[in-house]
N, C-alpha and C positions, 0 to 999 in steps of 0.2 A: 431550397429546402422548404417542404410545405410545415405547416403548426404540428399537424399530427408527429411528423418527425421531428420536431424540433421538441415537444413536450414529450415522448418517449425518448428522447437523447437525456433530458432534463431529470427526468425521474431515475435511467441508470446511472446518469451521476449521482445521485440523490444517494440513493442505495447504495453506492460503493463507500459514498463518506459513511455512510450508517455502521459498516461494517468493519473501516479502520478500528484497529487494536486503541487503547488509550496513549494518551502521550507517555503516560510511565513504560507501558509494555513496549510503544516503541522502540523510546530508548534502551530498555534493556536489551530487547533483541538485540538492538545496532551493536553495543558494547560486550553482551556474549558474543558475538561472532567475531569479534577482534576488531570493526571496520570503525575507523574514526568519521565522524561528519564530513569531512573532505572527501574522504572515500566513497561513503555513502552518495553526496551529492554528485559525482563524476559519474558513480554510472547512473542517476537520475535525470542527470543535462542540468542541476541548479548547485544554488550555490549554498557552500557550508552553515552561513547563517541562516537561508532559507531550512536545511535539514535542522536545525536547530531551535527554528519555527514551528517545526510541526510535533516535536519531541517536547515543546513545552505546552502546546494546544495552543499557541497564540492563532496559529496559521494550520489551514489544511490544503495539502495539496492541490493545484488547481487540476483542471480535469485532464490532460495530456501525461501529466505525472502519477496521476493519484491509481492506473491502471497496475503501472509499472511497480510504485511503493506496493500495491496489498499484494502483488504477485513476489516479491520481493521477500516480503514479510511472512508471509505463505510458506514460502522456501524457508526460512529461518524459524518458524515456528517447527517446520516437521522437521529438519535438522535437531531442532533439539529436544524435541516433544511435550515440549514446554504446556505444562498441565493448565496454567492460569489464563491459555488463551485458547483452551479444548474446548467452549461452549461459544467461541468465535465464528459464524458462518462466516463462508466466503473466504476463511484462509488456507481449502483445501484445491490445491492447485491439479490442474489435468493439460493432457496437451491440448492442444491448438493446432491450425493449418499452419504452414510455413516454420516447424518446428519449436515453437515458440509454446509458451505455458501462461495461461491465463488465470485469475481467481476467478473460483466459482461461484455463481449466485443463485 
């Protein structure tokens, strides 16, 4: 991988952390939708205390997961159209190739 692609890999990480919800809105998502931290972390591939990390701001997702969470959260934000995260870019979700649903940026 040459610089160029490696500093345009760098900066869309860059911008996806920018765009995660706060630690509070995290959690409250996770906990409106019924999913306990165990839950949440099995379909993320991490583990309970790691989702428990990112719902205090200790920790943000590293970059393999951090796709999944704002896609995730996206989902749960228009489920339940939760007003306190309507001025949030990037947690309006569209399809993707291979059927799959990406946050938009």
């Amino acid at each position: 991988m040459d610089v160029e692609a490696l500093l345009a890999k760098a900066r869309k990480q860059a911008h996806a952390r920018d765009i995660l919800p706060s630690p509070q809105q995290r959690r409250s998502l996770r906990e409106r939708s019924g999913l306990a931290q165990g839950d949440l972390a099995r379909v993320l591939g991490v583990s309970a205390s790691a989702v428990c990390r990112y719902e205090t701001g200790e920790r943000t997702p590293r970059s393999d997961v951090l796709h999944l969470y704002l896609e995730l959260l996206g989902h749960l934000k228009l489920a339940f159209n939760d007003e306190d995260l309507a001025g949030q870019p990037g947690l309006v979700t569209t399809s993707a190739p291979h059927g799959r649903h990406v946050a938009e940026e």
